[in-house]
KOLZA-257177 format. One record per residue: residue in one letter; x, y, z of N, C-alpha, C, O in turn; residue number from 1. Coordinates in steps of 0.05 Angstrom, whole numbers, plus 32768, in hexadecimal, padded with zeros to 4 digits. Last residue first. Example, Ala and Ser with C-alpha at 12.3 -4.5 7.8 and 13.67 -1.06 7.14 Angstrom:
{node "S" {8101 7FD3 808E} {8111 7FEB 808F} {8102 8001 809D} {810C 8017 80A1} 2}
{node "A" {8108 7F8E 809C} {80F6 7FA6 809C} {8108 7FBE 809C} {811D 7FBE 80A9} 1}
//
This chain:
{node "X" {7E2A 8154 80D8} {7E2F 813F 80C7} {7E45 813A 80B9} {7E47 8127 80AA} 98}
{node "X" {7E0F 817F 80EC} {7E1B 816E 80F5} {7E28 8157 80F0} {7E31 8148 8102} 97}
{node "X" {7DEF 819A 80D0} {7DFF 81A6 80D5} {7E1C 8195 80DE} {7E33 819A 80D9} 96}
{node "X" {7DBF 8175 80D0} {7DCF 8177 80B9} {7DDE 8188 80BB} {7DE2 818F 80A4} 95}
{node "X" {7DB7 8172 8104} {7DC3 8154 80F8} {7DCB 815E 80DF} {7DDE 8152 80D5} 94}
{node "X" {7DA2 819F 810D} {7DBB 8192 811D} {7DC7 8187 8116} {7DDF 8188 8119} 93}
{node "X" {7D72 81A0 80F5} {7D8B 81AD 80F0} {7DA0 81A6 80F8} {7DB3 81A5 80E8} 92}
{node "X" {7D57 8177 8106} {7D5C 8178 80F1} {7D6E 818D 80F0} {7D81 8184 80E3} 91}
{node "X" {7D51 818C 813D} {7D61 8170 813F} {7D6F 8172 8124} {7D88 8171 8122} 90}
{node "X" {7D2A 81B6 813A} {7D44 81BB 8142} {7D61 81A2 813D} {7D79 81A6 813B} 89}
{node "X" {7D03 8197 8125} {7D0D 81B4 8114} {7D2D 81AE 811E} {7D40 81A4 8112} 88}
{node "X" {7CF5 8186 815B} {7CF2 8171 8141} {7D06 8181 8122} {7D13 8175 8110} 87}
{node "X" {7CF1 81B9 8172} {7CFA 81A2 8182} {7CFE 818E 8163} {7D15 8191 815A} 86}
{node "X" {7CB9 81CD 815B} {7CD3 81D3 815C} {7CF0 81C6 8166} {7D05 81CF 815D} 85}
{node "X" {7C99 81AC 8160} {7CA1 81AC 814B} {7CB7 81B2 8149} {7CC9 81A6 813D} 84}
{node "X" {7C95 81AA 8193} {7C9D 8190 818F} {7C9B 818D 816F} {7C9C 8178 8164} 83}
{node "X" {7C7D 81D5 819D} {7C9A 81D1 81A9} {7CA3 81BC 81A1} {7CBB 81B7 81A7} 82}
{node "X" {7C46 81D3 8186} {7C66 81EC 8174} {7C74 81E9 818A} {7C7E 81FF 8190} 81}
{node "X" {7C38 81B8 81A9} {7C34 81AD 8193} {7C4A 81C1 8183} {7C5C 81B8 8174} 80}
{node "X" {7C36 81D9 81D7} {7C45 81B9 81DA} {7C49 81B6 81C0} {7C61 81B3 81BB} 79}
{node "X" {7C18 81FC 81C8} {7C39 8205 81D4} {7C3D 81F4 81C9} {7C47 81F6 81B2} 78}
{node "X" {7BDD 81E6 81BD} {7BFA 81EE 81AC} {7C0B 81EF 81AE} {7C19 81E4 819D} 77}
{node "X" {7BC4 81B5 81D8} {7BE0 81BE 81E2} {7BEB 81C9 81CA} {7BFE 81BE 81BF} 76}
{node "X" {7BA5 818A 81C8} {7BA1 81A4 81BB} {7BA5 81BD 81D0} {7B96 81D0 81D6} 75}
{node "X" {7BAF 8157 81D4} {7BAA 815E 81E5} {7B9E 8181 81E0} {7B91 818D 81F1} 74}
{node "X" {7BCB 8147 81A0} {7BB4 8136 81A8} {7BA3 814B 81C2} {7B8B 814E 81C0} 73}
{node "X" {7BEC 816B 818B} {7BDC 816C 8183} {7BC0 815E 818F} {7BA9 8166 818C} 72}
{node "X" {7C11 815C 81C6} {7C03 8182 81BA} {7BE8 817B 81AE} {7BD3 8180 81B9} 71}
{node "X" {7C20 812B 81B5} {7C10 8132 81C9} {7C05 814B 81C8} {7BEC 814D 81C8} 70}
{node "X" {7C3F 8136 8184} {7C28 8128 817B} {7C13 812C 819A} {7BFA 812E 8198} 69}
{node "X" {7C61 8154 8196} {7C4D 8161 817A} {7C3A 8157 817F} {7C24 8163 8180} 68}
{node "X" {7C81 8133 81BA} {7C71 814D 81C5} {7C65 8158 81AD} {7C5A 816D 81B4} 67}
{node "X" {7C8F 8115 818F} {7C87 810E 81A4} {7C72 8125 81B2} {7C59 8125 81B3} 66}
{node "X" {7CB5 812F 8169} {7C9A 8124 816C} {7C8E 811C 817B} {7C77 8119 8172} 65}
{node "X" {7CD8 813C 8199} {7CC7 8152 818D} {7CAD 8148 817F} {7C97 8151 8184} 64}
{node "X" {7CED 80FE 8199} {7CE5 8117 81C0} {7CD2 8129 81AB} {7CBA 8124 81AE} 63}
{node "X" {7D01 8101 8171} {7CEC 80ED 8174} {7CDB 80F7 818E} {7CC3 80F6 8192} 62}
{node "X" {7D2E 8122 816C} {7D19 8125 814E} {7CFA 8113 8163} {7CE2 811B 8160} 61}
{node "X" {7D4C 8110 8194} {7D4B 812B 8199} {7D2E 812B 8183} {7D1A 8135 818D} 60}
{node "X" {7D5D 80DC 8180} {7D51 80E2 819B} {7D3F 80FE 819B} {7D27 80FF 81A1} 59}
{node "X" {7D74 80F0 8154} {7D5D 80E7 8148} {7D4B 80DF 8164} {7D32 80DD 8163} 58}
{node "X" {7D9D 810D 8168} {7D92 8117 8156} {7D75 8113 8153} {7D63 8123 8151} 57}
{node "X" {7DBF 80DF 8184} {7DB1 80F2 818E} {7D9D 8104 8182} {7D8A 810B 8191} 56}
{node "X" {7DC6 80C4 8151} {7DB4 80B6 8168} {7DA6 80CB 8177} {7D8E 80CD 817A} 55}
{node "X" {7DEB 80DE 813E} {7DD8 80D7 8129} {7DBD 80CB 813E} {7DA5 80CA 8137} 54}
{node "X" {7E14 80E3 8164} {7E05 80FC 815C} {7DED 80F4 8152} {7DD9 80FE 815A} 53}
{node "X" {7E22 80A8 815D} {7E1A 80B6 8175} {7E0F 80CC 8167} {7DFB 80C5 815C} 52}
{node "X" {7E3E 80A5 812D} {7E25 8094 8132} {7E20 80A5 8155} {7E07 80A7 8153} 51}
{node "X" {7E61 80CB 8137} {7E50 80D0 811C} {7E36 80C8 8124} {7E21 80D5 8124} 50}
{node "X" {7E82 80A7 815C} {7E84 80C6 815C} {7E62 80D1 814A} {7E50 80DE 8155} 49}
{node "X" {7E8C 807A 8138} {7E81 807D 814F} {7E77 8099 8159} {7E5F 809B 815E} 48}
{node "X" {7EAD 8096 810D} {7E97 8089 8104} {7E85 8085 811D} {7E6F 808E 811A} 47}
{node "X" {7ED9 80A1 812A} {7ECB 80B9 8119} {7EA8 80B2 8112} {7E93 80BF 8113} 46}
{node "X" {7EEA 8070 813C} {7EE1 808F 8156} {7ED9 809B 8148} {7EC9 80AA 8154} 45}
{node "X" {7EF9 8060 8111} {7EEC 8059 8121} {7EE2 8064 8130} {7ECA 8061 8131} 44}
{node "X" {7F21 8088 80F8} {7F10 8080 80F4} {7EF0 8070 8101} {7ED9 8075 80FA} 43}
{node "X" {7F4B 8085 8125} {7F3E 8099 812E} {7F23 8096 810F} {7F10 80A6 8112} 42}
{node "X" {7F60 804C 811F} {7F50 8050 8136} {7F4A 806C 8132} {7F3A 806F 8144} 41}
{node "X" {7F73 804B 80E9} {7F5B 803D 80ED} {7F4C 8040 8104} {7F34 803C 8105} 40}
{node "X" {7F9C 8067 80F4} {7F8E 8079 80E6} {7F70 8068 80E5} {7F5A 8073 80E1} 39}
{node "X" {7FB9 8050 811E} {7FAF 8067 811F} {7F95 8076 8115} {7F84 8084 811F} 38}
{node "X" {7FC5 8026 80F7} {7FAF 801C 8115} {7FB5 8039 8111} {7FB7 803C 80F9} 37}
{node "X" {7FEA 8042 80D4} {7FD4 8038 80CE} {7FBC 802F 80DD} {7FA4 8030 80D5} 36}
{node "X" {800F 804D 80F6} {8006 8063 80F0} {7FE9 8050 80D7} {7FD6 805D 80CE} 35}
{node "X" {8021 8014 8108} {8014 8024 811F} {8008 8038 810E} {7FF0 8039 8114} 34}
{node "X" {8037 8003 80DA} {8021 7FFB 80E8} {8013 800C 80F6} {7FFC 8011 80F2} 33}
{node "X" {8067 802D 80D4} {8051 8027 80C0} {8035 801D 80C4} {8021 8027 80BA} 32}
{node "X" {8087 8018 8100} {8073 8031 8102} {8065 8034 80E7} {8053 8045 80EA} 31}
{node "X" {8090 7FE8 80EE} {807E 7FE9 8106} {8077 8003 810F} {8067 8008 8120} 30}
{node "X" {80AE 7FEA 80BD} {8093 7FE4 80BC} {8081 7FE1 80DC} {806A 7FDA 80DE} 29}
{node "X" {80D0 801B 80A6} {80D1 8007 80C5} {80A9 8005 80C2} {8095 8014 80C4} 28}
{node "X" {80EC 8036 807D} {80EB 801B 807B} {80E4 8006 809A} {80EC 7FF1 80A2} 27}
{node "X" {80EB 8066 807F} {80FE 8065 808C} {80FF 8047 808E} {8110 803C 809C} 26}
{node "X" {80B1 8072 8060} {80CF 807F 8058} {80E8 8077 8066} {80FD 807F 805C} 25}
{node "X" {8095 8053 8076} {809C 8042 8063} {80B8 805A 8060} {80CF 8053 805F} 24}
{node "X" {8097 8078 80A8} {809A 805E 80AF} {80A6 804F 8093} {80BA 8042 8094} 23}
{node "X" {8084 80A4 8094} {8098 80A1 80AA} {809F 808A 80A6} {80B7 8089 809E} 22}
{node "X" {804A 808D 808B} {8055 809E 8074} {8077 8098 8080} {8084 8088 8073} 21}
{node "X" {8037 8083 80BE} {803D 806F 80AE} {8046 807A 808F} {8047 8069 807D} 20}
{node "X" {8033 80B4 80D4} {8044 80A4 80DD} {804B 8083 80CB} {805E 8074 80CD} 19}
{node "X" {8012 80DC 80B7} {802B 80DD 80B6} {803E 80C4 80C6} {8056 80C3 80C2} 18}
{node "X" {7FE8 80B4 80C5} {7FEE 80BE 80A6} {8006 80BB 80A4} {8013 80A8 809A} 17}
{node "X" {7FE0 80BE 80F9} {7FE5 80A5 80E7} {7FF0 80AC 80D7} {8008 80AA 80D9} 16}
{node "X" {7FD9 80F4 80F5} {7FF2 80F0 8106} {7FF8 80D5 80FA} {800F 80D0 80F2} 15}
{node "X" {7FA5 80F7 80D3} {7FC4 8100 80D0} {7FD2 80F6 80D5} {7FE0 80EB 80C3} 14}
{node "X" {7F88 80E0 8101} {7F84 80DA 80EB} {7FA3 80E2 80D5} {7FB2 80D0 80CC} 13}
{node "X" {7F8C 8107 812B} {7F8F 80EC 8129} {7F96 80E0 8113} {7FAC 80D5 8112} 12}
{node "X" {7F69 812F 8108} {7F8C 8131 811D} {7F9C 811B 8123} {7FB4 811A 8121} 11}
{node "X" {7F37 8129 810A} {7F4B 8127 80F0} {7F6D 8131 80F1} {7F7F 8136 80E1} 10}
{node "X" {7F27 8119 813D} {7F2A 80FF 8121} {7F44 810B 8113} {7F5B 8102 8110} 9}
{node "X" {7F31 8152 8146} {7F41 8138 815A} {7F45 8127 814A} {7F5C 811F 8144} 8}
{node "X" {7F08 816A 8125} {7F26 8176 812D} {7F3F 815C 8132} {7F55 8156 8127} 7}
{node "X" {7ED6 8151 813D} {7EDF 8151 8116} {7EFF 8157 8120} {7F0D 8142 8123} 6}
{node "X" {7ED5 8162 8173} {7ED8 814B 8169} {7EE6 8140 8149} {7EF6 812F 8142} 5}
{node "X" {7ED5 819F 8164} {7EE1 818E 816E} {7EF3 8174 8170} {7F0B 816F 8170} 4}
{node "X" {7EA2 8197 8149} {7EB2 81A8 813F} {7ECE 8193 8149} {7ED7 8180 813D} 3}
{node "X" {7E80 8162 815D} {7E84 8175 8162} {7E95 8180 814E} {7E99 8170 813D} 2}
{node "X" {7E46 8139 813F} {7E61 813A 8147} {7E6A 8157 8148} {7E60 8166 8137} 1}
//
């Protein structure tokens, strides 16, 4: 998930906050609601958001083994240190990315 993205959730996420904070202070339970669906819908998008990266990641981890394991079979170094590296690269991502 992006910088970005983290930004937006947790913008969203607020604006609920504050709208159902708003809401019990002024006793109107239908913006109480809404700032609660708010805060459940940009959870959702957070969690979706997450599960996507986590996919691409492990796309990205499985392409590198992939090309390791052909390198090695075919005794293609390049191939074989590109598809480590490639495999390296995912792993960072994902724990940067998290």
């Amino acid at each position: 998930m992006t910088t970005q993205g983290k930004v937006k959730q947790s913008a969203r996420t607020t604006k609920g906050r504050i709208k159902e904070i708003f809401g019990r202070v002024t006793n109107n339970r239908r913006l109480t609601t809404q700032g609660k669906t708010e805060q459940v819908r940009a959870r959702i998008k957070h969690a979706a958001e997450k599960g996507t990266a986590a996919l691409k990641h492990r796309r990205e981890a499985a392409k590198g083994k992939t090309q390791e394991v052909v390198g090695a079979a075919t005794g293609n170094t390049r191939m074989k240190a590109k598809g480590k590296l490639g495999r390296a690269s995912a792993r960072i991502s994902h724990k940067f990315n998290k």
